[in-house]
DSSP file (Angstrom, degrees, kcal/mol; ACC not computed):
  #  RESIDUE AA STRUCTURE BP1 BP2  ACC     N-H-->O    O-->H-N    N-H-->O    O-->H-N    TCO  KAPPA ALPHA  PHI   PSI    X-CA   Y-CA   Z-CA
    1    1 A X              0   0    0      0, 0.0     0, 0.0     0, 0.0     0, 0.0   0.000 360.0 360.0 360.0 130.4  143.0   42.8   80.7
    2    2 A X        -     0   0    0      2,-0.1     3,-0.1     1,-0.1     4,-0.0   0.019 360.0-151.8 -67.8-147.4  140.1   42.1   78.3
    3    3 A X  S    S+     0   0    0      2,-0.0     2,-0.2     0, 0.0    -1,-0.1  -0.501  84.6  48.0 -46.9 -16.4  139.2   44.0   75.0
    4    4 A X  S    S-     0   0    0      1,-0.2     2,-0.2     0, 0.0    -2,-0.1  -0.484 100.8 -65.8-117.5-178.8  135.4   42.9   75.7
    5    5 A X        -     0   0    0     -2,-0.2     2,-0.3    -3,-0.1    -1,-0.2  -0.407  31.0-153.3 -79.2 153.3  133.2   43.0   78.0
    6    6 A X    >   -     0   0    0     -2,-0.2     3,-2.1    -4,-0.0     2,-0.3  -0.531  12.9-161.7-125.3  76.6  133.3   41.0   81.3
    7    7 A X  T 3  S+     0   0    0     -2,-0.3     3,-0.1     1,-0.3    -2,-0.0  -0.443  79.1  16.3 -47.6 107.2  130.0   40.4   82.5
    8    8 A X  T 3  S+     0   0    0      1,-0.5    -1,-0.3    -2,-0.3     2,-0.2   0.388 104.6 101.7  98.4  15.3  130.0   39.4   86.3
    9    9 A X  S <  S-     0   0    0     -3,-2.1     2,-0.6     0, 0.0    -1,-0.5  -0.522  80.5-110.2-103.1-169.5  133.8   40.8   86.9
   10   10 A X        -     0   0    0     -2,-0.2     2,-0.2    -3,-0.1    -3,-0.0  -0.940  40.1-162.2-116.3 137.0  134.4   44.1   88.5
   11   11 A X    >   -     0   0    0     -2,-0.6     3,-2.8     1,-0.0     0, 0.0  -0.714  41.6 -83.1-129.2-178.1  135.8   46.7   86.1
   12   12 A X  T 3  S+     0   0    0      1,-0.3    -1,-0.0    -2,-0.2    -2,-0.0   0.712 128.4  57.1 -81.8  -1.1  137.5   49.9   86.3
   13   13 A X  T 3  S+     0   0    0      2,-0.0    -1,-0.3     0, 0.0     2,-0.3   0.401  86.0  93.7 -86.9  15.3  134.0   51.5   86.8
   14   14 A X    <   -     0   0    0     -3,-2.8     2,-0.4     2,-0.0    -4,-0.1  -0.656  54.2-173.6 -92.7 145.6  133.0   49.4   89.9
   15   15 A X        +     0   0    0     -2,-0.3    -2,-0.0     1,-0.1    -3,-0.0  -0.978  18.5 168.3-140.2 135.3  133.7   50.9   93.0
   16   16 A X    >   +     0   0    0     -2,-0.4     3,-1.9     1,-0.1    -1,-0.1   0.769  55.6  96.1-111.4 -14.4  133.2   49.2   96.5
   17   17 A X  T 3  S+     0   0    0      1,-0.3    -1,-0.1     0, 0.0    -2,-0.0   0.630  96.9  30.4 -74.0 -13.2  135.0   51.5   98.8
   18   18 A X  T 3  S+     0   0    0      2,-0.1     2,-0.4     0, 0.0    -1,-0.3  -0.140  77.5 133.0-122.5  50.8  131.7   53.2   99.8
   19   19 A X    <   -     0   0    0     -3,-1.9    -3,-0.0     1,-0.1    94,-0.0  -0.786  60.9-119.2-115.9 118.0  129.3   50.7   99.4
   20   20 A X        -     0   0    0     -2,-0.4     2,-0.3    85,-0.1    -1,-0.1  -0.392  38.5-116.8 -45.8 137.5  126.7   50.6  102.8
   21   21 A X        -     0   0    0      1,-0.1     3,-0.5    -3,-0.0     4,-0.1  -0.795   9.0-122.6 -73.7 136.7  127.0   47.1  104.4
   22   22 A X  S    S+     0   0    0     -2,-0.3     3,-0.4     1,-0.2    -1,-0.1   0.722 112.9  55.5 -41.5 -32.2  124.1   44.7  104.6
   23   23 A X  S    S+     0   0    0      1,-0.2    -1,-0.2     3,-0.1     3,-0.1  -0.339  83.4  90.3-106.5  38.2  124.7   44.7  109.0
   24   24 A X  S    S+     0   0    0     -3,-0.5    23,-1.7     1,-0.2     2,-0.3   0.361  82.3  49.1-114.9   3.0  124.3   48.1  108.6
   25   25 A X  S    S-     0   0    0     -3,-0.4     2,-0.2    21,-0.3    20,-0.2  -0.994  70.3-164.3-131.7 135.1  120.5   47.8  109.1
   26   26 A X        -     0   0    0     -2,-0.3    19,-0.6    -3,-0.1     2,-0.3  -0.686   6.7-158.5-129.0  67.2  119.3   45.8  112.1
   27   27 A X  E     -A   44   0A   0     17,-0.2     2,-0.3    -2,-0.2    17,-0.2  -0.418  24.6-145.0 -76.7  99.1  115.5   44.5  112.3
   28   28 A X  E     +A   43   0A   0     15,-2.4    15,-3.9    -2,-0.3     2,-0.2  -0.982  67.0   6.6-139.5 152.9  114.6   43.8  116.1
   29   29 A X  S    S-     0   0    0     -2,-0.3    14,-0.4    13,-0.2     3,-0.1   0.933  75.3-145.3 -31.0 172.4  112.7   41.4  117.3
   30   30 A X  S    S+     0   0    0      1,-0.2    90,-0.9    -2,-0.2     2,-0.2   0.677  88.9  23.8 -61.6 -43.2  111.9   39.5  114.2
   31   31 A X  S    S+     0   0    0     88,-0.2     2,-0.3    67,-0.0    90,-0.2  -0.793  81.3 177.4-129.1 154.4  108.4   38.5  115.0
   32   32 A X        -     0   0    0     88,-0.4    90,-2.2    -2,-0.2     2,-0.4  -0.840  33.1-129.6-173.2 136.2  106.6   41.2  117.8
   33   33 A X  B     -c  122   0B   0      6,-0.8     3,-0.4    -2,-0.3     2,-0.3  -0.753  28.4-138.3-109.3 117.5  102.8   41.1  119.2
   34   34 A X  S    S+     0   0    0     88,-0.7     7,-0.1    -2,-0.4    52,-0.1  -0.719  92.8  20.8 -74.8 147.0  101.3   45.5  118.5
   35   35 A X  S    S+     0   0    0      5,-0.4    -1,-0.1    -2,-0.3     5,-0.1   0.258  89.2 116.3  89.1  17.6   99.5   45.9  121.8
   36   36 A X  S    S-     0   0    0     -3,-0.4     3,-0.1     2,-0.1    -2,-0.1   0.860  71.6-123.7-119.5 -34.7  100.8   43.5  123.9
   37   37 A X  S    S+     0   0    0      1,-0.3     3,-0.3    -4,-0.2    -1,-0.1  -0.412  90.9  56.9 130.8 -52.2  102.4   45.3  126.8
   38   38 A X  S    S-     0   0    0      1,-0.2     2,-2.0     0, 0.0    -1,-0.3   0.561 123.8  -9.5 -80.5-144.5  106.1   43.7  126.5
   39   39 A X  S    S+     0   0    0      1,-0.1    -6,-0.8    -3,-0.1    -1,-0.2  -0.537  75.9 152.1 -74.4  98.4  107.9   44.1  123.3
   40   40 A X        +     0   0    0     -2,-2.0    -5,-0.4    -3,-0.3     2,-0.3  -0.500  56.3  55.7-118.1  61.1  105.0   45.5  120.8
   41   41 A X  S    S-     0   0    0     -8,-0.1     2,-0.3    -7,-0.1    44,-0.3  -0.889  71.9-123.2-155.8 138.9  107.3   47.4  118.5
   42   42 A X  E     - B   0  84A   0     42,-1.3    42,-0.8    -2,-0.3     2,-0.7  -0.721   7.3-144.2-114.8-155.1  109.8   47.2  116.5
   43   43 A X  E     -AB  28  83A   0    -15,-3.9   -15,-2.4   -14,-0.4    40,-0.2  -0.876   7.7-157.5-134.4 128.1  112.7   48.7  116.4
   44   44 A X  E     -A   27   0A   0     38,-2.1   -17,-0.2    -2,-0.7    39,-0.1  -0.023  27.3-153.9 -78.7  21.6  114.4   49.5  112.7
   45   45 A X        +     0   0    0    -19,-0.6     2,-0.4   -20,-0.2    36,-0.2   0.801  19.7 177.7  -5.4 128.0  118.3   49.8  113.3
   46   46 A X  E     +D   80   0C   0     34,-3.6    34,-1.7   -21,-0.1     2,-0.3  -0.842   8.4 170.8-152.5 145.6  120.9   51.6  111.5
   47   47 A X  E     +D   79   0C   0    -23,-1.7     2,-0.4    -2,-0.4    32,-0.2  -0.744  13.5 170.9-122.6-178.3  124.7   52.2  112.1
   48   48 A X        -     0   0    0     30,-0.8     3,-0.1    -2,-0.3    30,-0.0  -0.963  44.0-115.9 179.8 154.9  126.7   53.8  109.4
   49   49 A X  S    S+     0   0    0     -2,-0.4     2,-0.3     1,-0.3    29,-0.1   0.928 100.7   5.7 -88.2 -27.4  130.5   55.0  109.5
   50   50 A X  S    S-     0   0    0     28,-0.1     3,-0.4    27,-0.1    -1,-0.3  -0.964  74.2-127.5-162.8 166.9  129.2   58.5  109.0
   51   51 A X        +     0   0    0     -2,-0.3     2,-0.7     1,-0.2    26,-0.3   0.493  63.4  95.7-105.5-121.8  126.0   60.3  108.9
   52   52 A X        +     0   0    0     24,-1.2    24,-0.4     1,-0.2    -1,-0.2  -0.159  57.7 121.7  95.4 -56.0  124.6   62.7  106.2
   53   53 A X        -     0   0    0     -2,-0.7    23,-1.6    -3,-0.4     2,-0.4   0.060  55.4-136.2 -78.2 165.2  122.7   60.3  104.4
   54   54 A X  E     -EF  75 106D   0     52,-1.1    52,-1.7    21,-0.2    21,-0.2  -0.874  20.0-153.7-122.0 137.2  119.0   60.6  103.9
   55   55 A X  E     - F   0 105D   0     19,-1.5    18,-0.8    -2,-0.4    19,-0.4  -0.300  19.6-165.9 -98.6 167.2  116.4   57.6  104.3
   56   56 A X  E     -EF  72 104D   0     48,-1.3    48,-5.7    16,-0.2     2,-0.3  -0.896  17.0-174.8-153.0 124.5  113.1   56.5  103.1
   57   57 A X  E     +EF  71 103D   0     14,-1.0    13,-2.7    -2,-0.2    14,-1.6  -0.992   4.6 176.2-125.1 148.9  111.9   53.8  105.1
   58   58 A X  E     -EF  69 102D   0     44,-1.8    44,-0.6    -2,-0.3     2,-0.3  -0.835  28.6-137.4-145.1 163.2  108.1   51.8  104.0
   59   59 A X        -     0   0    0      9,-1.2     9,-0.2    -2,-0.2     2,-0.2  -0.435  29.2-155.1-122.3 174.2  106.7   49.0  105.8
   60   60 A X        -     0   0    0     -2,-0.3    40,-1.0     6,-0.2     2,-0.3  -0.902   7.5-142.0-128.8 139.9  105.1   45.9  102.6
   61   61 A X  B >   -H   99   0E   0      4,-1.3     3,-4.0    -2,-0.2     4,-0.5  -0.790  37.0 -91.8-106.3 163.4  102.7   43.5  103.1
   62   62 A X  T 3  S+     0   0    0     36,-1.0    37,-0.1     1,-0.3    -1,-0.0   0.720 129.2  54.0   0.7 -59.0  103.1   39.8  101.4
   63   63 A X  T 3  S-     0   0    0      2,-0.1    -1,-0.3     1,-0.0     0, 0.0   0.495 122.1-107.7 -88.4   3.6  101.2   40.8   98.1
   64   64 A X  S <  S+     0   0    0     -3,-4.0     2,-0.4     1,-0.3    -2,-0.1   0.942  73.6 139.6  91.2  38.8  104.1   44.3   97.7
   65   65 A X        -     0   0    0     -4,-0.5    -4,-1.3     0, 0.0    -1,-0.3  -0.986  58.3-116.3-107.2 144.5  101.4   46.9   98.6
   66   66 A X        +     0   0    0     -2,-0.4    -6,-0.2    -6,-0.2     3,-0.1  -0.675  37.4 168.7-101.2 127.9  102.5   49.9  100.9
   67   67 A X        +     0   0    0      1,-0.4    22,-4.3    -2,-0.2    23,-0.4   0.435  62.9  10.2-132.6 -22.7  100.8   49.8  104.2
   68   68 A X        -     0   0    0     20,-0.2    -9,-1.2    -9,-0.2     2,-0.6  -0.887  52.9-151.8-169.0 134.8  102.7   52.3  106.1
   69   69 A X  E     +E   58   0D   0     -2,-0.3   -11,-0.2   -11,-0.2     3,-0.1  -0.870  16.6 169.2-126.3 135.9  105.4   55.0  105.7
   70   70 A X  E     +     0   0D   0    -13,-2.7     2,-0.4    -2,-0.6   -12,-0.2   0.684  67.6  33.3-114.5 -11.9  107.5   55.6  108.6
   71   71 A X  E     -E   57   0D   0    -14,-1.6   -14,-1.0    11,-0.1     2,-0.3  -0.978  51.5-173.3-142.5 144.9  110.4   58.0  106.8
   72   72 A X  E    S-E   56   0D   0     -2,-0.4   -16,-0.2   -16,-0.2   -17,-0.1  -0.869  79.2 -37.1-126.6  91.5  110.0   60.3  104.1
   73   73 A X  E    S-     0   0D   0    -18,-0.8   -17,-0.1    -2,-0.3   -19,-0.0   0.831  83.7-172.1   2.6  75.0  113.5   61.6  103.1
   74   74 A X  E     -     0   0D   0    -19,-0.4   -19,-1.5     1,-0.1     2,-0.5  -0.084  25.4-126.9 -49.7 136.1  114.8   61.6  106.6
   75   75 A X  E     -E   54   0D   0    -21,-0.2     2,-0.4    -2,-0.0   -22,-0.2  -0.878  33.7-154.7 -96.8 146.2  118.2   63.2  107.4
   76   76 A X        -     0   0    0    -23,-1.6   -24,-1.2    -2,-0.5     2,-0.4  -0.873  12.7-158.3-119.8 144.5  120.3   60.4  109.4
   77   77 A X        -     0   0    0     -2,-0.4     2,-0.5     2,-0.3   -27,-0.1  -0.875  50.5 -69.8-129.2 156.9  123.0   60.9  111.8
   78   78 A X  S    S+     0   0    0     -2,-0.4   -30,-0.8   -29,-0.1     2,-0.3   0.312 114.0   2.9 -35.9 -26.6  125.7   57.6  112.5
   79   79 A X  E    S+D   47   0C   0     -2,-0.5     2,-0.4   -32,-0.2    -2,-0.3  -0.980  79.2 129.1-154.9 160.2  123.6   55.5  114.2
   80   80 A X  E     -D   46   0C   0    -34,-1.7   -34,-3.6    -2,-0.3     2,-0.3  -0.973  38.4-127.3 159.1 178.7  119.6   55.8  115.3
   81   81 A X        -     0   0    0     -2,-0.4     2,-0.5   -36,-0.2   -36,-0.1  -0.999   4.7-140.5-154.6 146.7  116.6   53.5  115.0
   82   82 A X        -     0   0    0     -2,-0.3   -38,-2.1     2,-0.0     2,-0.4  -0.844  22.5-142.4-107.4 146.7  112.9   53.9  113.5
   83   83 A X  E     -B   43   0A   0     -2,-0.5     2,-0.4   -40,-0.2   -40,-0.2  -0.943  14.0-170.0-110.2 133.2  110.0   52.3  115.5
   84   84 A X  E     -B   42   0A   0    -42,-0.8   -42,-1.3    -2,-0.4   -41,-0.1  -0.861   3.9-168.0-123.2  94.5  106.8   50.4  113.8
   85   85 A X        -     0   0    0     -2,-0.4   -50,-0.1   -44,-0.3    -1,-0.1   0.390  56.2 -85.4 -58.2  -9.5  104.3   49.6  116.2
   86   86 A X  S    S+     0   0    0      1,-0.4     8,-1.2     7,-0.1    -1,-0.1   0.064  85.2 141.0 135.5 -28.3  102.1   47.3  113.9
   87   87 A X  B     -J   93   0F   0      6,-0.2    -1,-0.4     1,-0.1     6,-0.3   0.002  46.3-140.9 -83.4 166.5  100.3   50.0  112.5
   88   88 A X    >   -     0   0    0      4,-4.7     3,-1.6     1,-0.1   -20,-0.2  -0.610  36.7-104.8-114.1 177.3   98.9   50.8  108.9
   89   89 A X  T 3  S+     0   0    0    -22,-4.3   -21,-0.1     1,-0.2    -1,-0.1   0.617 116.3  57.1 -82.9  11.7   98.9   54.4  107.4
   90   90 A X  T 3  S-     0   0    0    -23,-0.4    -1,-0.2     2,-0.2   -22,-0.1  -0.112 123.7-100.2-127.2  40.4   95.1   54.7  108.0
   91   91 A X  S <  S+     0   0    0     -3,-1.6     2,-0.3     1,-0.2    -2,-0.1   0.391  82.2 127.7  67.8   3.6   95.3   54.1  111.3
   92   92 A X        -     0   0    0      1,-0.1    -4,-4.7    -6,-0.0     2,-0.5  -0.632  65.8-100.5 -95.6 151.6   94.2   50.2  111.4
   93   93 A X  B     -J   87   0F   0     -2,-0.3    -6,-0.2    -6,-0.3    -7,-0.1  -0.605  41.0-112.1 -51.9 112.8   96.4   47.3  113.1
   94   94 A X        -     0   0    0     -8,-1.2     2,-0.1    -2,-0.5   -60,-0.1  -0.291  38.1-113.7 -48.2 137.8   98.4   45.5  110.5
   95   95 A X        -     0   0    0      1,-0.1    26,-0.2     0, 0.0     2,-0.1  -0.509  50.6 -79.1 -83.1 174.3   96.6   41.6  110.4
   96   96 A X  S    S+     0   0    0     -2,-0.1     2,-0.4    24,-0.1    26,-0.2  -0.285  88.7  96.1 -71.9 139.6   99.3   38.8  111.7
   97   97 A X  S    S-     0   0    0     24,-3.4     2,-0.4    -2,-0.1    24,-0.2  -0.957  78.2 -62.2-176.1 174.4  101.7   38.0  108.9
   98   98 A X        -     0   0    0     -2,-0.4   -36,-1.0    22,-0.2     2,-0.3  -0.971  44.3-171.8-121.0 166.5  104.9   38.7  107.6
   99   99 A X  E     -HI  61 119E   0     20,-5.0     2,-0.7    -2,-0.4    20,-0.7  -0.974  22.5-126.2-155.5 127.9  105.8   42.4  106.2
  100  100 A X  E     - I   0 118E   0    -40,-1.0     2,-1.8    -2,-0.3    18,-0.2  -0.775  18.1-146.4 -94.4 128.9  108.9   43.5  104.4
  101  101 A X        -     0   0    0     16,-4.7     2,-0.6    -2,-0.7    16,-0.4  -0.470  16.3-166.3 -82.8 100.8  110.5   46.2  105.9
  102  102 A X  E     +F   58   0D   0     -2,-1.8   -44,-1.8   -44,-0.6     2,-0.4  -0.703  12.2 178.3 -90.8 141.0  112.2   48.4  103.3
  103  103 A X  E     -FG  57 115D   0     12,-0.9    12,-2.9    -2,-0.6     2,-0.5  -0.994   9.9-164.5-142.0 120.6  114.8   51.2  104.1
  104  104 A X  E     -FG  56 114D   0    -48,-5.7   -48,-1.3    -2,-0.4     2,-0.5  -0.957   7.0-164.0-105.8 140.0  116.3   53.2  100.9
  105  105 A X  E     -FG  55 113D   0      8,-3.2     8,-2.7    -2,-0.5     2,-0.3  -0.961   4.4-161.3-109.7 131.5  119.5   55.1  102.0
  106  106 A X  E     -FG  54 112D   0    -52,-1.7   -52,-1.1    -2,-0.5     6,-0.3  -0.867  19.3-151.6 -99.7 131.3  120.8   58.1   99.3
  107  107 A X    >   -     0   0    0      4,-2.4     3,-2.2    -2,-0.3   -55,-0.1  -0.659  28.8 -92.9 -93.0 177.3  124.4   58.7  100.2
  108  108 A X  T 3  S+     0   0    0      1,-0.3    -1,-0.1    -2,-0.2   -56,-0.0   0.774 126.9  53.4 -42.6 -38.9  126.1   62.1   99.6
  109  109 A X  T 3  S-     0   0    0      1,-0.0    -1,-0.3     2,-0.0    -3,-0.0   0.519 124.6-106.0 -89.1   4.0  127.4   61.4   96.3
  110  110 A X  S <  S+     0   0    0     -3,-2.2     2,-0.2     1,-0.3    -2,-0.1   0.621  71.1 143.8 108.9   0.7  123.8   60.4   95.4
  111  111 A X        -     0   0    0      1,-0.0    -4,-2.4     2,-0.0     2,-0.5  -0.458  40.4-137.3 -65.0 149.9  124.3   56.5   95.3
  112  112 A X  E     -G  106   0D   0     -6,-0.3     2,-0.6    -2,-0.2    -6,-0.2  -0.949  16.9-168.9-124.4 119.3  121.3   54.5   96.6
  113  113 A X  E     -G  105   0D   0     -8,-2.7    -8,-3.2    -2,-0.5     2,-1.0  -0.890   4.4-166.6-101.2 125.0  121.2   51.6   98.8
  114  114 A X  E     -G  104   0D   0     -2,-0.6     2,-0.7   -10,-0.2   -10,-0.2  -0.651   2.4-168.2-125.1 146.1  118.3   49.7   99.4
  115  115 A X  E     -G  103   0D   0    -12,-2.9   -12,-0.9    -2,-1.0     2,-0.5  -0.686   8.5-153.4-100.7 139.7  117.7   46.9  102.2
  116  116 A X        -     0   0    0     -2,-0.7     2,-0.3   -14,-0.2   -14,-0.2  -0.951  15.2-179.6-133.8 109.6  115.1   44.6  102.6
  117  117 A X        -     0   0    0     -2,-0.5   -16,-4.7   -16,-0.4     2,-0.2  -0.954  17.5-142.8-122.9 125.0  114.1   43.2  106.1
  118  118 A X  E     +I  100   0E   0     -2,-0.3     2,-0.4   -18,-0.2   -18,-0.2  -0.272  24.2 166.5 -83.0 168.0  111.5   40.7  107.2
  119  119 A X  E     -I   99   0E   0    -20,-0.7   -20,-5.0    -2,-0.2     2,-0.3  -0.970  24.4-141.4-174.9 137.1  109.5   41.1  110.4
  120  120 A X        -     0   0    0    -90,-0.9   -88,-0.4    -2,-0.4     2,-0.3  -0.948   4.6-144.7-126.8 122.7  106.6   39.3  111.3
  121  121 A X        +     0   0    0     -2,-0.3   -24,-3.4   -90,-0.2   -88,-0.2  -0.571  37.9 179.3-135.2 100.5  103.3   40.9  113.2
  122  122 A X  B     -c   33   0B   0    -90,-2.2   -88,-0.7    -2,-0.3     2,-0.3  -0.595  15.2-140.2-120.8-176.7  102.3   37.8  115.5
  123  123 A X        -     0   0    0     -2,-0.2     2,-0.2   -90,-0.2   -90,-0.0  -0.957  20.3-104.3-140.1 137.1   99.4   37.2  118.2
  124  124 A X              0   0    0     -2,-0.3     0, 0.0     1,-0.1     0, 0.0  -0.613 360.0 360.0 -66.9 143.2   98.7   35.5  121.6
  125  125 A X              0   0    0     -2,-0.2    -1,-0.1     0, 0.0     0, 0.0   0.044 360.0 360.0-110.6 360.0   96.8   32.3  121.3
């Protein structure tokens, strides 16, 4: 036991035992063509050991500006998926790129997770 502080130990206020997992969010495909007839979506996983918790999920472009918001404190039930078809919130096609997908999760006791997923918006050549 220390008398000081222990920067980068776990101490009796850390708690892990309800901590969201990183593979508890699932980004499929990775890269996906909007319009293309085949896979033009994607699909936003989430699985969780139980549901309650409430989401916020925003699409980012490169430079961190918010181009589309696809959940707005959403109630979530154990497993489910959000879809982003390419699009921006003023109705234009996102250009080809990569876009970070962010998903914040609030649990019950009011803890906040957030995730950060890449996904890239590609093109026939």
């Amino acid at each position: 036991m220390s008398g000081y502080a222990t920067p980068g130990y776990l101490n009796s206020n850390s708690r892990t035992d309800n901590l969201l997992p990183d593979e508890a969010i699932l980004v499929e495909p990775e890269a996906f063509i909007p319009q293309s007839g085949q896979q033009d979506f994607v699909r936003i996983n989430y699985s969780f050991g139980q549901g309650g918790y409430v989401a916020n999920v925003k699409i980012y472009d490169t430079q961190g500006r918010e181009i589309k918001q696809i959940a707005n404190n959403e109630l979530l039930g154990t497993q489910g998926f959000f879809r982003w078809d390419g699009d921006r919130d003023d109705g234009t096609m996102a250009r080809v790129g990569y876009y970070i997908v962010w998903l914040q999760v609030i649990q019950n006791d009011s803890k906040v997770k957030t995730y950060q997923k890449r996904v890239i918006v590609a093109t026939k050549f």
